[in-house]
PAGU-458400 format. One line per 3 residues: number of its first residue (from 1); for each residue x, y, z of N, C-alpha, C. Coordinates in steps of 0.1 Angstrom, whole numbers. Atoms other than C-alpha are relative to their C-alpha. Layout:
% PAGU-458400
NUM> X:Y:Z:X:Y:Z:X:Y:Z; ...
END
This chain:
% PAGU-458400
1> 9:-3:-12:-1902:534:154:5:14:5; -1:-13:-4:-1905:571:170:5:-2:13; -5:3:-17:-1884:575:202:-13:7:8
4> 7:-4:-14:-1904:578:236:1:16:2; -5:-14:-10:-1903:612:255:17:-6:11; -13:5:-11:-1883:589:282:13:0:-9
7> -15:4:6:-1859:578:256:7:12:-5; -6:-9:6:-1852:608:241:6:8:13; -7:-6:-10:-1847:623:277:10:-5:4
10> -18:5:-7:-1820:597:288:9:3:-12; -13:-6:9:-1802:605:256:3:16:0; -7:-13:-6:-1801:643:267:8:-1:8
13> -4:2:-8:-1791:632:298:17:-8:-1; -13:7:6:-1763:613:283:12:11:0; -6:-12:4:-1750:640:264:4:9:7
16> -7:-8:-11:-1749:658:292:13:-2:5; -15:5:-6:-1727:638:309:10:-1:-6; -11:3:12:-1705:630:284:5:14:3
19> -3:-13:7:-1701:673:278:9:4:16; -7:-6:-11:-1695:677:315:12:-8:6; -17:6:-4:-1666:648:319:8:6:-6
22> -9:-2:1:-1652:663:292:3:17:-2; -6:-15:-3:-1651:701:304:7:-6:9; -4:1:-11:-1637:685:335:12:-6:-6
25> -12:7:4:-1611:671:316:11:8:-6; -6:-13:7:-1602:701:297:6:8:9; -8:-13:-8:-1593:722:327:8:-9:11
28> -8:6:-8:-1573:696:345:10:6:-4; -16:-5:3:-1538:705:346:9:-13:-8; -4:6:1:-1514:691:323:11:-10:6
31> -11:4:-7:-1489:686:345:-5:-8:15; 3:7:-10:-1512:671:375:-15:-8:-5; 13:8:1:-1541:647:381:-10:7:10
34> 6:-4:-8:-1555:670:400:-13:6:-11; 11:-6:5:-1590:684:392:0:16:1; 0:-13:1:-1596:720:383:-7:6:11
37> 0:-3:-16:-1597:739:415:3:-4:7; -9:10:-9:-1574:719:434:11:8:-2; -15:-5:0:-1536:731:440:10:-9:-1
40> -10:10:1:-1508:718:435:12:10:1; -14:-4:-4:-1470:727:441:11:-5:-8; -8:2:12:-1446:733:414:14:5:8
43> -12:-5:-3:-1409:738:423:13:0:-9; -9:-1:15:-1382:751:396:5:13:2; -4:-12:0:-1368:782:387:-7:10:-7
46> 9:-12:5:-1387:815:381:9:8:-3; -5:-15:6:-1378:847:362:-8:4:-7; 5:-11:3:-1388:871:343:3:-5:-22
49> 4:5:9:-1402:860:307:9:5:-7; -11:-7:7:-1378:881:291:10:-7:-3; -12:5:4:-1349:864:299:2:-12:-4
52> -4:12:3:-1353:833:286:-9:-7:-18; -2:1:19:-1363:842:248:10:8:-5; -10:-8:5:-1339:853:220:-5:14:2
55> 3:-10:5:-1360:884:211:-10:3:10; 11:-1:-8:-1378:894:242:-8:11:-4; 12:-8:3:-1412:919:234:0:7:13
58> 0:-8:-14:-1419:944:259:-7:-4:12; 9:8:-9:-1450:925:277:11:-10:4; -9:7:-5:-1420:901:281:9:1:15
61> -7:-9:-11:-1406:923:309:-11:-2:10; 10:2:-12:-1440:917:330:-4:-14:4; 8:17:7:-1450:878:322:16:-5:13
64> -5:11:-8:-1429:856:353:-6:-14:-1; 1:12:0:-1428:823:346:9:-13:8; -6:12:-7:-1415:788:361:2:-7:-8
67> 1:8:7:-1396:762:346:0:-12:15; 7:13:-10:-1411:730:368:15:-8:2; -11:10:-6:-1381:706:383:-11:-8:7
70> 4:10:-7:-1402:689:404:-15:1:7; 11:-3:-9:-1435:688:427:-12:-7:-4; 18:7:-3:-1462:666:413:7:-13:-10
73> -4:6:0:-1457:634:401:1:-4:-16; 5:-3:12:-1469:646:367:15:3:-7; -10:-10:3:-1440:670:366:15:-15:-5
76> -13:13:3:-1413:636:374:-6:-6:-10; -3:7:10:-1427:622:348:4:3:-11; 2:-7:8:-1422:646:323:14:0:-1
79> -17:-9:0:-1386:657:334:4:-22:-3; -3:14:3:-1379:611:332:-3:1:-13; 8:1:12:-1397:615:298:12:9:-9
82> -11:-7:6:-1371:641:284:15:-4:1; -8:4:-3:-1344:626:301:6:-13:-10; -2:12:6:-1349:591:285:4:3:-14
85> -1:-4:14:-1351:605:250:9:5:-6; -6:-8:8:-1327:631:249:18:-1:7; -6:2:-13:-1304:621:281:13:-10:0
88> -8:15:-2:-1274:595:276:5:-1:14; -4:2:-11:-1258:580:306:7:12:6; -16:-4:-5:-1225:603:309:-6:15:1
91> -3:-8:4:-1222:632:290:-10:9:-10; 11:-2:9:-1246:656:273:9:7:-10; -8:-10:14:-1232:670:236:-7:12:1
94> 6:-16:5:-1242:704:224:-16:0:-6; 13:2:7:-1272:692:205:-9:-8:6; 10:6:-12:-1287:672:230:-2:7:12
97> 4:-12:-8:-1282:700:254:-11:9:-6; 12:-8:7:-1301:721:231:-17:-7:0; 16:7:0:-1328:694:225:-6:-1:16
100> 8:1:-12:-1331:689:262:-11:15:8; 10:-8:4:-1341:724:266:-8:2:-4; 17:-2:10:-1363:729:238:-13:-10:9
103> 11:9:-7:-1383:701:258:-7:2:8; 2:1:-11:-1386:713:290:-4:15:-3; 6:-13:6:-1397:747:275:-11:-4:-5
106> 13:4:3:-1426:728:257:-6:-6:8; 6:11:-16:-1434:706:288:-3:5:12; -3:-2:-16:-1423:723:320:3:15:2
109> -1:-11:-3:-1428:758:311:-13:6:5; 14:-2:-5:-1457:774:334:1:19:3; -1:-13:1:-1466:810:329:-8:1:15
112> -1:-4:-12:-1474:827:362:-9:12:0; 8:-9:2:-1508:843:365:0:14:12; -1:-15:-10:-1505:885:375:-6:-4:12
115> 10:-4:-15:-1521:894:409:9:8:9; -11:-10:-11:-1506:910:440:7:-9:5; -15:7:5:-1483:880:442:9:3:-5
118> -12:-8:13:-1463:893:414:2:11:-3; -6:-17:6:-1466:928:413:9:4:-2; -12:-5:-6:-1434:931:426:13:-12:-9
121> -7:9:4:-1417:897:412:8:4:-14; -4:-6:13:-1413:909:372:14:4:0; -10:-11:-2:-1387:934:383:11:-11:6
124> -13:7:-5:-1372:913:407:10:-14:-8; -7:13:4:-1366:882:384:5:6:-11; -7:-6:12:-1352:904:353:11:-9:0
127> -12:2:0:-1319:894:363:7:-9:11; 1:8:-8:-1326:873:395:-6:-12:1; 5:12:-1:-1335:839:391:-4:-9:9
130> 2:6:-11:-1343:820:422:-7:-13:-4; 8:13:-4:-1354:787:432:-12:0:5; 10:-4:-3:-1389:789:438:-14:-13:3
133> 13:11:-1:-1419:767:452:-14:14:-5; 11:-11:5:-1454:783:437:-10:-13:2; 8:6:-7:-1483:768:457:-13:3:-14
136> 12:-8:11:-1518:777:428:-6:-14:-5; 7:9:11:-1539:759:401:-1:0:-7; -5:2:12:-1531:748:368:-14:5:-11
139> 1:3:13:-1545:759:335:4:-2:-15; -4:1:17:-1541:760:300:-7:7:-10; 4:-10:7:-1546:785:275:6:7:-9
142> -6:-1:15:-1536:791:238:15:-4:-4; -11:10:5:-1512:765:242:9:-2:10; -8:-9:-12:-1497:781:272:-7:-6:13
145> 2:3:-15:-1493:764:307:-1:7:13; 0:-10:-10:-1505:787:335:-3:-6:12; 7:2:-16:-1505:786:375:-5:13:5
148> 4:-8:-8:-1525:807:393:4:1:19; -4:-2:-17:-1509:814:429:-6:2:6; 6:-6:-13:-1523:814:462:15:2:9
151> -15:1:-11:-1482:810:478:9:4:-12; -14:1:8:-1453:817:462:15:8:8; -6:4:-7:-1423:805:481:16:7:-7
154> -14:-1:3:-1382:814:476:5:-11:10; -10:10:-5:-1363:784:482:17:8:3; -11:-4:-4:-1329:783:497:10:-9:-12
157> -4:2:14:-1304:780:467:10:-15:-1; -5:13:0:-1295:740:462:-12:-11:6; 9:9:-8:-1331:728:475:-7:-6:-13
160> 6:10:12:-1341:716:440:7:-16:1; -2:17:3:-1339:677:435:-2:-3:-15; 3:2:15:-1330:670:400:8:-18:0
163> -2:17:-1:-1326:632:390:16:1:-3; -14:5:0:-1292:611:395:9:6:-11; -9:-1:13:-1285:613:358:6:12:-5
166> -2:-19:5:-1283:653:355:11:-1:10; -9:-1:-8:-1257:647:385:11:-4:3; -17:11:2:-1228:628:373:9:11:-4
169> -8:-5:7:-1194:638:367:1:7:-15; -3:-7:13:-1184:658:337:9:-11:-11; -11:4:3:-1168:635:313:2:3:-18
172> 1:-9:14:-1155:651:280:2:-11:-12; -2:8:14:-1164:640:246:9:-7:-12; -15:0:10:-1127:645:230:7:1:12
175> -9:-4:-12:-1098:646:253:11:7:-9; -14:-9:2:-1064:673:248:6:-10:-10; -11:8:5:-1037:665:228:9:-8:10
178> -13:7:-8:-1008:642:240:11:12:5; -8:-11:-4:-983:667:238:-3:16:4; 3:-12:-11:-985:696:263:12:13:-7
181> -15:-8:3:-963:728:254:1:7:12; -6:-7:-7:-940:742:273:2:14:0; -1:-16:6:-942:777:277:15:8:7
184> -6:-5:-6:-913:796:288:1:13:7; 9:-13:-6:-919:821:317:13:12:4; -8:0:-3:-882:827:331:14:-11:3
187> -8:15:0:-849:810:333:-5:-13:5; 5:14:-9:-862:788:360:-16:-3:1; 17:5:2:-900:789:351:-4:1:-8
190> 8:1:9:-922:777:331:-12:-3:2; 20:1:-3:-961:770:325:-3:-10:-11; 5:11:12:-977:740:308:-11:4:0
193> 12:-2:3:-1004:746:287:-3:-13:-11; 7:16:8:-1029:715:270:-9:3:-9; -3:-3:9:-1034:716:238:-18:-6:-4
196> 13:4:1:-1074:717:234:-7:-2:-15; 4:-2:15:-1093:706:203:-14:9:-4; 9:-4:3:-1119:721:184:-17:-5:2
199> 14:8:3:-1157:716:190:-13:14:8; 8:-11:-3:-1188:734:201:-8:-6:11; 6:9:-7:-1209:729:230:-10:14:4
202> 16:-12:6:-1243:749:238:5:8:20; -6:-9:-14:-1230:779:268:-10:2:11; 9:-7:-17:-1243:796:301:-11:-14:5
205> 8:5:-11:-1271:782:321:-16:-3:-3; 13:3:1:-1298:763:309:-17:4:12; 17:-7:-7:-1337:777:321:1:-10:11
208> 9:6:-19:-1345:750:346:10:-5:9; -11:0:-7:-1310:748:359:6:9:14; -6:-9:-13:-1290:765:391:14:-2:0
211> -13:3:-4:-1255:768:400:1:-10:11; 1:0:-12:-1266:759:434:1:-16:3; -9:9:-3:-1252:726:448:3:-8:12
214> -4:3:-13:-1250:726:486:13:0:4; -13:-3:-8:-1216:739:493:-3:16:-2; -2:-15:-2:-1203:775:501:-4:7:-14
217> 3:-9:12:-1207:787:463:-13:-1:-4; 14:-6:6:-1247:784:462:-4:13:1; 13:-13:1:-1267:809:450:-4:-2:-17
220> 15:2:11:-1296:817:423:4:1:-12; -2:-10:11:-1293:820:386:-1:12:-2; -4:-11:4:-1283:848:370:-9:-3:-15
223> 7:-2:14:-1302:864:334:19:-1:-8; -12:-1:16:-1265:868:317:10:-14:-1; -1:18:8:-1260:829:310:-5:-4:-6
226> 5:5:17:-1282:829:282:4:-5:-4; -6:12:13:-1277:795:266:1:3:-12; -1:-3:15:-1266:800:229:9:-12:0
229> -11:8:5:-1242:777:207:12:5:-2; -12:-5:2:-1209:780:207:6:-8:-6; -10:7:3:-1181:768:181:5:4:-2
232> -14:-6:-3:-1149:770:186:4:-9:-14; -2:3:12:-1133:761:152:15:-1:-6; -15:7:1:-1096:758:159:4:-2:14
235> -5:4:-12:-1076:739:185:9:11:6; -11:-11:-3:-1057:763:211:7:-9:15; -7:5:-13:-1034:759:241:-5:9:12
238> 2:-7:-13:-1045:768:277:10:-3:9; -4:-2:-13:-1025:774:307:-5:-12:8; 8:12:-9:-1032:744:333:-5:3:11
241> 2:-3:-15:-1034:770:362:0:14:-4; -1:-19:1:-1037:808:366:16:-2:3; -14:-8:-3:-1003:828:366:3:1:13
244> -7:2:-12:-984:821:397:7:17:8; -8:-13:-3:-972:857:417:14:-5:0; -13:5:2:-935:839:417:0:7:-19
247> 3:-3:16:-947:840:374:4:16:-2; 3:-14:2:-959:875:375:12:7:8; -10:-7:-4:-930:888:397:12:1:-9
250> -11:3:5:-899:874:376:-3:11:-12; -1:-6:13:-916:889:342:-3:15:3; 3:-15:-2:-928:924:355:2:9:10
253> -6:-10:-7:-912:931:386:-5:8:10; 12:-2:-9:-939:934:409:-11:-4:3; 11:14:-8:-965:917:429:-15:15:7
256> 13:-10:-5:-1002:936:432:-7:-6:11; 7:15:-10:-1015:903:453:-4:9:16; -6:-4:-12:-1026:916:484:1:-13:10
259> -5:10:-9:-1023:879:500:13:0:-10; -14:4:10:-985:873:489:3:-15:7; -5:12:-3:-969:838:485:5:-2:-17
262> -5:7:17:-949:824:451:-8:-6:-6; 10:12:3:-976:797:448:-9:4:-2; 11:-3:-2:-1005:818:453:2:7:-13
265> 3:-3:12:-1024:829:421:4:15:3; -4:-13:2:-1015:866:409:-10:5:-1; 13:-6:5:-1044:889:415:2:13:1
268> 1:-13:0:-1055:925:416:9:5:-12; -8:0:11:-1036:925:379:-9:7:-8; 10:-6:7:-1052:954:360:1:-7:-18
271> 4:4:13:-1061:945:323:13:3:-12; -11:-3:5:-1031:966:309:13:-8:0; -13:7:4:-1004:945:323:-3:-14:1
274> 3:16:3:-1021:915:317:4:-2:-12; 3:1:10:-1017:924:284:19:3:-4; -19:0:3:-977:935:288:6:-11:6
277> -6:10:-1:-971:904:308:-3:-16:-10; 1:7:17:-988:883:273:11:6:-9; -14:-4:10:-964:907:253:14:-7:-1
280> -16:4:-4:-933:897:271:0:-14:-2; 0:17:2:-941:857:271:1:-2:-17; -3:0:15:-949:863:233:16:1:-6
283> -10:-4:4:-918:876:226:14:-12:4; -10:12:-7:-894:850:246:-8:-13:-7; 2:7:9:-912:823:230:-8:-3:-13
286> -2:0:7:-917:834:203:-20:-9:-7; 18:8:1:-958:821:202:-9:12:2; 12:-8:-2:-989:843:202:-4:-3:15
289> -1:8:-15:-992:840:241:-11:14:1; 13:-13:-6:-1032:861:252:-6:-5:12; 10:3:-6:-1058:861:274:-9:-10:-5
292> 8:7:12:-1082:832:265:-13:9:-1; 13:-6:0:-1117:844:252:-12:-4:11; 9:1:-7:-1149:844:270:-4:-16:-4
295> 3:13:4:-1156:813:248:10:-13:5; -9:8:5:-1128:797:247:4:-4:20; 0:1:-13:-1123:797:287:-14:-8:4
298> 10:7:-2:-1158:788:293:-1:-18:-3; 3:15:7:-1153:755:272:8:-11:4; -9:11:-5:-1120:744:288:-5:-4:15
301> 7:-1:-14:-1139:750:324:-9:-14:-4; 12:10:-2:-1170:728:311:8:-13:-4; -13:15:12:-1140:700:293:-7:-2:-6
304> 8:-1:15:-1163:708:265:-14:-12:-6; 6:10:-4:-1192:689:277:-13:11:-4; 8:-5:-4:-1227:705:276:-10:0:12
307> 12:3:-16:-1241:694:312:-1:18:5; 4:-13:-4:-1258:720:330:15:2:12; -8:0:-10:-1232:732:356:3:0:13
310> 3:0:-19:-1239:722:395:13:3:3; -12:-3:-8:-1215:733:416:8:-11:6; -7:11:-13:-1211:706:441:9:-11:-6
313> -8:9:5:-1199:681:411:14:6:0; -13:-1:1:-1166:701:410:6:4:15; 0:-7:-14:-1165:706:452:15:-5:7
316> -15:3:-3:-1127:690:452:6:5:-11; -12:-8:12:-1116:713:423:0:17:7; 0:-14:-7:-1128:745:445:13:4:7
319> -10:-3:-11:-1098:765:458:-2:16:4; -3:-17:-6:-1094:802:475:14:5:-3; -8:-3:2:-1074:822:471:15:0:10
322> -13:6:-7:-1047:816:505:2:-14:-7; -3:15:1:-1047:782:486:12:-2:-11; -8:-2:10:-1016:773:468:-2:-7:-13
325> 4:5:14:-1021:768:427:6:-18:-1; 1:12:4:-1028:731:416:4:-10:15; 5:7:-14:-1034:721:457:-18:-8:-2
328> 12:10:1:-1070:707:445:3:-9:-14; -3:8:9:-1079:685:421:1:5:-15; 1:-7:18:-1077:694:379:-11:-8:-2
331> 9:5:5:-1110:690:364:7:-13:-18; -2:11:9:-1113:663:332:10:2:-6; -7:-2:6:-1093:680:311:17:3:4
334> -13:-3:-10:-1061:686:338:0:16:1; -1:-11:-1:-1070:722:344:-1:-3:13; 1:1:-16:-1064:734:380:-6:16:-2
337> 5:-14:-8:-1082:763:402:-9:8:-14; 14:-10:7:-1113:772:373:-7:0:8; 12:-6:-8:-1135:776:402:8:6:11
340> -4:-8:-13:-1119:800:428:-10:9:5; 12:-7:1:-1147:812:449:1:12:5; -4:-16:-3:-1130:844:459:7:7:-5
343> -6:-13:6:-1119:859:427:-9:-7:-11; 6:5:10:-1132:860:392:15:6:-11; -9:2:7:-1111:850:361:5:10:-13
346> 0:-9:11:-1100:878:334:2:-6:-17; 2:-1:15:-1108:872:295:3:7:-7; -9:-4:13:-1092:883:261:-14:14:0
349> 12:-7:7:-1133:898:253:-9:8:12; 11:-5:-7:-1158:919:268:-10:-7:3; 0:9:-3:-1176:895:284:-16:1:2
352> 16:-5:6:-1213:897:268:-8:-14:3; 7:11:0:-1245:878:272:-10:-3:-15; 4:6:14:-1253:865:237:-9:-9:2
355> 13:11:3:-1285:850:224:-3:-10:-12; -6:2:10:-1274:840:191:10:-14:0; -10:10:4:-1254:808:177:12:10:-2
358> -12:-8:5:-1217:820:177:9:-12:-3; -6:6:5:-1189:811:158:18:6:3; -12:-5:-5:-1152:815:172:-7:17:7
361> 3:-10:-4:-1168:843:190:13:10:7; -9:-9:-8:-1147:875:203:-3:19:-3; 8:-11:-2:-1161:906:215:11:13:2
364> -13:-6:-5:-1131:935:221:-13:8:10; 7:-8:-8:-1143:961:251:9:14:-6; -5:-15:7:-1136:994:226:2:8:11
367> 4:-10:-7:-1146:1013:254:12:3:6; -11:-2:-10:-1117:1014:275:8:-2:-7; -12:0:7:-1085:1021:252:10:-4:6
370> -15:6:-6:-1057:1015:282:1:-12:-3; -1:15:2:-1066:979:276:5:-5:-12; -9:3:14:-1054:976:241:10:0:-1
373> -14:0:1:-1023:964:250:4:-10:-9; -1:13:11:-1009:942:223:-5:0:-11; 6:-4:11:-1029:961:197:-10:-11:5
376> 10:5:0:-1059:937:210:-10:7:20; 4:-3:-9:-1084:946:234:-6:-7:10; 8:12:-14:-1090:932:270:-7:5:11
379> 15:-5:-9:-1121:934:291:10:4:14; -2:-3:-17:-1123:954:325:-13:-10:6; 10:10:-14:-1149:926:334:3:-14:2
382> -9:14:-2:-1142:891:340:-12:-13:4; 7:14:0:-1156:857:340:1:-6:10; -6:10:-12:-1157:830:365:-8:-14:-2
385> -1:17:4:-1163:788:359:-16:2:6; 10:-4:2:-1202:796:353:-8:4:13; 4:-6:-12:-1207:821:379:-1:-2:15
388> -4:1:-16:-1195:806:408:10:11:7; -2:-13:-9:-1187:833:433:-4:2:12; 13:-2:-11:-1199:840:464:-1:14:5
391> 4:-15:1:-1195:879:463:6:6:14; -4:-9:-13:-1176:887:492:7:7:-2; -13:-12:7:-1150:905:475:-9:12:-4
394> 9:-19:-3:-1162:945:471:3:-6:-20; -5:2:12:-1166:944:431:4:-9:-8; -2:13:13:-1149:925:403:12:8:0
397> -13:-5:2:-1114:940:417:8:-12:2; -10:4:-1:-1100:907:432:0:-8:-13; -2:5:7:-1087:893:401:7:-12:-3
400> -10:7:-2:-1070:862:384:2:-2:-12; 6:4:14:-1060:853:349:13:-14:0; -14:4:6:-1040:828:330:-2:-2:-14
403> 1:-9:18:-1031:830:291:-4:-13:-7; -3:7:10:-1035:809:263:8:3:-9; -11:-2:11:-1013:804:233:-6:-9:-13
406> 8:5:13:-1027:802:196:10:-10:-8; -6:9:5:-1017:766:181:6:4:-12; -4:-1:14:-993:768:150:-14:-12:-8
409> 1:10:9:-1006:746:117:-1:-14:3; -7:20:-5:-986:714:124:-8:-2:11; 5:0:-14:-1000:717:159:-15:-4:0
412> 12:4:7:-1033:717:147:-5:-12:-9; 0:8:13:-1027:692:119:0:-13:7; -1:12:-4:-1019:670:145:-10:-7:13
415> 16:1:-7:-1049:673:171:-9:-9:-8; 11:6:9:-1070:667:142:4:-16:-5; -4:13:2:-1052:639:130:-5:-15:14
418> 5:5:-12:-1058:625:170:-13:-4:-1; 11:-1:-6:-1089:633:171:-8:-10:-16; 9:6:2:-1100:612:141:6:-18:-3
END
């Protein structure tokens, strides 16, 4: 039988509808249940597209994007959704660090449509990462999560709300050896250093992360915490505490500190006789006694964990510098004073932001020859327990260091032995 006129018109009518639920479905936002042309409010950290691929392209330098933390109910599910999957209770490894990333890069990354909003932002997020609410309307387009802005807010640095599990203690995968060595500094001093094993864990400051914490050391990501992989591929010895001015007076006969006390860490220590007061310890006991590397520091700070690194979890290991060494608490591994928030720590390497998997990494700073004390070269810039600082110091003059010492064989032979 031939359809009607009628019938054939309600099956236009059909089709219609059908075509128009599902354009209306199409331009919803993935991340909200809101309908297209509606707003919604994303809150996470913004920068500058650049810094958060290996190989940034030049359009890279204009393109601001947000990675989402929180603000629709879409978003908590997504960040629970990654969590559960990739997330154990405690401790994240290196490779589940990595996976959690990659996730929140496919899920919770929202590109940030130009306008006179942003003219200005590009520039500023190169290297400034802030916490950011962005008020707009979600699309989607060639695969790519975009907001369109009508607000876009700068939070105060520690106003993100990331779930419980991202907020636990640090607790490390492997622990030190048993035996600590004794270093010998002077007749009557010495320095225990803990005898770390080998392993790799994924560095700097994951995208949708912050330092920021709610104590005195908040503030915004930084661009040169570029996450990459790091393995470290032999066990070494660290120091438990920076170099003591009592330390540094006995072996070289002079005190640069401008707070003085025996107890108090040794700062304002140029790179040269950091490298003659390693010579001289070498020599008396008779051990490879350096600066540790950028790596190798970074790993005993995190006790070789890959959690992102909030501040506030280590807010009874923070000390200053009037504070006397190993007066707070030692993070997991028994290190004292890796977060001093009024000095930054000196490294063996030039102290680079790498995009690359590295392997025993170590960078020398050619540039500056006086530092090649020891036939090895040591940075004029310096590190600090993942950029905690709070910048009141003029520069990156007040300093602080303390050394490591490269394991013999046996020493090694017997970590590993521990460790399996």
């Amino acid at each position: 039988m031939r359809p009607t006129l009628v019938a054939i018109a309600g099956m236009i009518l059909a089709v219609g509808a059908c075509a128009a639920i599902a354009q209306e479905k199409s331009t919803m936002s993935a991340s909200s249940s809101a309908p297209a042309g509606s707003e919604v409010t994303l809150q996470g950290i913004m920068m500058c597209d650049a810094s958060c691929v290996p190989k940034p392209a030049k359009d890279d330098e204009k393109t601001v994007v947000l990675f989402a933390v929180s603000g629709t109910p879409q978003v908590a599910a997504a960040v629970d959704s990654i969590l559960k999957d990739n997330w154990p209770d405690e401790t994240l490894g290196a490779d589940q660090a990595r996976k959690v990333q990659d996730e929140w890069i496919k899920g919770l990354k929202y590109y940030v449509a130009p306008g006179e909003l942003t003219k200005d932002t590009a520039a500023k997020c190169r290297w400034y990462n802030p916490e950011t609410a962005i008020t707009g309307t979600i699309s989607e387009k060639d695969g790519k999560k975009w907001i369109t802005p009508s607000k876009i807010a700068e939070m105060r640095p520690g106003s993100l709300k990331y779930p419980e599990k991202m907020l636990k203690p640090d607790k490390p995968l492997a622990m030190p050896g048993k035996t600590p060595l004794t270093l010998k500094v002077a007749d009557t001093l010495s320095l225990k250093c803990i005898l770390l094993p080998a392993g790799k864990y994924f560095a700097g400051i994951p995208f949708y992360a912050t330092y920021a914490g709610g104590n005195e050391t908040d503030r915004a990501r930084y661009d040169d915490d570029y996450p990459n992989m790091v393995t470290l591929t032999k066990p070494f010895y660290l120091a438990e505490m920076p170099v003591t001015q009592e330390m540094y007076e006995a072996v070289m006969g002079s005190n640069p500190s401008d707070t003085k006390g025996p107890q108090l860490q040794a700062t304002r220590v140029s790179a040269t006789d950091i490298g003659k007061f390693c010579q001289s310890l070498s020599e008396k006991n008779k051990r490879v006694v350096r600066p540790p590397t950028q790596a190798e520091w970074e790993y005993a700070a995190r006790v070789g964990t890959s959690n992102p690194p909030f501040n506030f979890k280590h807010k009874d290991e923070i000390s200053k510098v009037a504070d006397q060494v190993k007066s707070k608490k030692p993070n997991a591994w028994g290190f004292y004073d890796m977060i001093c928030v009024e000095s930054w720590e000196m490294i063996r390497d030039a102290r680079t932001m790498y995009r690359t998997d590295l392997v025993d990494p170590y960078r020398p700073d050619k540039s500056d020859k006086e530092h090649n004390a020891m036939g090895r070269a040591f940075c004029s810039f310096v590190a600090t327990r993942e950029g905690v600082g709070d910048g009141s110091q003029p520069g990156y003059t007040l300093t602080r260091f303390r050394v490591a010492v490269e394991a013999t064989p046996e020493e090694i032979a017997e970590i590993e032995k521990a460790v399996k």
